[in-house]
N, C-alpha and C positions, 0 to 999 in steps of 0.2 A: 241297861249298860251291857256291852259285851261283854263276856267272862272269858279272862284270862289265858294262857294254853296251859299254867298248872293246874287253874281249877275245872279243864275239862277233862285233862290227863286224868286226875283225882276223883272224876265225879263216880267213877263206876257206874253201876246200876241205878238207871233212875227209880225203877219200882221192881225189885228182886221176883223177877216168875212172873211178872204181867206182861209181858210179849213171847210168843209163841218162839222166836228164831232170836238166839246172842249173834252178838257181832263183837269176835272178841281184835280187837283193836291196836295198831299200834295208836299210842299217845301224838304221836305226828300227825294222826288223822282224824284227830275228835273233830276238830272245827268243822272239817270239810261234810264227814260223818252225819255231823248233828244239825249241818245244812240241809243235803240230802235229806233227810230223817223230817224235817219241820216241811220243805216245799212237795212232800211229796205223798205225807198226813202217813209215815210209815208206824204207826202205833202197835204195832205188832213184833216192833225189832225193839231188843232193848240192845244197849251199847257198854261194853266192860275196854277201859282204855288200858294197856302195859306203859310201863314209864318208857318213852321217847327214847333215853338215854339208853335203852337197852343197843341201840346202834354204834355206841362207842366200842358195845363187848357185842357182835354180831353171833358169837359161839354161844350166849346163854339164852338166844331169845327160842331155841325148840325147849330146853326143858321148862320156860316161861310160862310158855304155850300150853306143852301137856299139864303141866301142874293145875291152869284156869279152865283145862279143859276137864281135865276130871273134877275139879272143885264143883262145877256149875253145868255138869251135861248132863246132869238128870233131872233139873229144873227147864228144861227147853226141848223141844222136839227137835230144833235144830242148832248148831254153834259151826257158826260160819268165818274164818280166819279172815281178817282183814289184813295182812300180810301178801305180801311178795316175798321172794326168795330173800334177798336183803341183806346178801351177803354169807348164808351160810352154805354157801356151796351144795345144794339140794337137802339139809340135810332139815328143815322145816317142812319141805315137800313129803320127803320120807315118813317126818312124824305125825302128819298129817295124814299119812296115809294109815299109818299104823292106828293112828286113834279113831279114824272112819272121820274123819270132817273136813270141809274143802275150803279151799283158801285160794285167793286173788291171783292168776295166773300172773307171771312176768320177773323180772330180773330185779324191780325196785320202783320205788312209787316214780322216778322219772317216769318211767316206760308208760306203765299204766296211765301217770295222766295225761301224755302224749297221746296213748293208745300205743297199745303192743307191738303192732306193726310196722304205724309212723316210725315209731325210735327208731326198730330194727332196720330200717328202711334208709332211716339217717346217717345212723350210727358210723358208717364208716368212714362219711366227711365230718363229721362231729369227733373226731377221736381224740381233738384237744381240749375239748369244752368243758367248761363246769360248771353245775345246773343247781339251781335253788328253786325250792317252791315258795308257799308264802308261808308255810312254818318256818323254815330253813331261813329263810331272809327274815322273820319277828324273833327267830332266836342265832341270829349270823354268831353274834357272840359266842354264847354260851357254849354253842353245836359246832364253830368252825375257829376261831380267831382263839380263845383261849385252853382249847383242848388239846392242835396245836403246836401252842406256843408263842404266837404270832405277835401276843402283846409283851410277852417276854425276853421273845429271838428273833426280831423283824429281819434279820438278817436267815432265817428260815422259810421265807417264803418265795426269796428265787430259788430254791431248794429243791420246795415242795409243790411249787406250781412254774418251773420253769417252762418247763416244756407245754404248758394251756398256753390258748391262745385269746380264748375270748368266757364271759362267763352269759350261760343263758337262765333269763327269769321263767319258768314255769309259773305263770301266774294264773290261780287258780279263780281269782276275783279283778277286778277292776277298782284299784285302790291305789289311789295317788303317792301316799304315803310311804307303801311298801314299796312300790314305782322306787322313788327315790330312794330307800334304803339299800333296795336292790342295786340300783347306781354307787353306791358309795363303798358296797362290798365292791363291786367288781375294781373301783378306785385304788382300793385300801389294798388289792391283789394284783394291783397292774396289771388287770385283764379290761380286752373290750368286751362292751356291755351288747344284750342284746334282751329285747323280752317277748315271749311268746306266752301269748294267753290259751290255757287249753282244755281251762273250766276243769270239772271233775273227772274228764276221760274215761276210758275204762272202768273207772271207781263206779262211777252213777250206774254205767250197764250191768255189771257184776251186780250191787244191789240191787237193781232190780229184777232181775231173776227170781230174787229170792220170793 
């Protein structure tokens, strides 16, 4: 059975020191992460996920960061930041630099699973759009509609999304499912729908590197 997006947020370390390189993780990115990781026999990367939520307070996720980096970097030869900027205005960049360890180029996992360039490349006829991946759309709720407001102030969502025009799915899978959930967010926002499938992007090359 597929395991849940809290219980891969939660899994941390599957065997603490038995992979040479951490991948320290936003929690929005276990699934994709742990795909990678199985199709490509990475047995050498272990994976430490941060709770997802840390994007609601985008200002605590450097000292998140440094804290699991010094908890755990003398257990690995390498601890490689699964992060994009993400909101903190370079300042994750900064501490990454300051602590010697390198993390996922780009503005936010939009970009990266686009690919860095595409987005940038978009971006400027895109400037009413708004994007969900497939975390994003298995947790539309929790991460968008009740944080919000939206189930409490529907009259807050010409508000807050007046001025979108359309909403785009980042689909990172081929899943009927999230297909249609995706559809019912853009519904529920009065946005039109669009999906663009763009697999791991950037995510897969950056790990591979490693």
């Amino acid at each position: 059975m597929q395991p849940n997006d809290k219980t891969l947020t939660e899994q941390g370390l599957p065997a603490q020191g038995r992979g040479t390189i951490l991948l320290l993780a936003c929690g929005a990115l276990a699934r994709e992460i742990l795909a990678l990781k199985a199709a490509n026999n990475w047995t050498h990367m272990d994976l430490l996920c941060l709770p997802a939520n840390l994007h609601l307070w985008p200002d605590r996720i450097p000292d998140a960061v440094e804290k699991a980096v010094i908890q755990h970097r003398d257990q690995y030869e390498t601890i490689f930041v699964v992060y994009a900027d993400c909101g903190t205005g370079g300042l994750l960049q900064a501490r990454c630099d300051a602590l010697g360890v390198q993390m996922v180029p780009g503005p936010h996992c939009y970009a990266f699973f686009d690919g860095v360039d595409e987005f940038s490349a978009r971006s400027g006829q895109e400037i009413t759009a708004f994007y969900l991946t497939d975390f994003l759309v298995r947790q539309f709720d929790a991460f968008v509609w009740k944080p919000m407001g939206f189930d409490r102030h529907p009259e807050l969502i010409q508000m807050m999304f007046g001025n979108y025009t359309k909403l785009i799915y980042q689909a990172q899978t081929n899943d009927p499912d999230l297909d249609e959930k995706a559809k019912d967010a853009a519904r529920r926002l009065g946005l039109a729908y669009e999906r663009r499938f763009t697999g791991y992007g950037d995510l897969a090359r950056e790990l591979s590197r490693l």
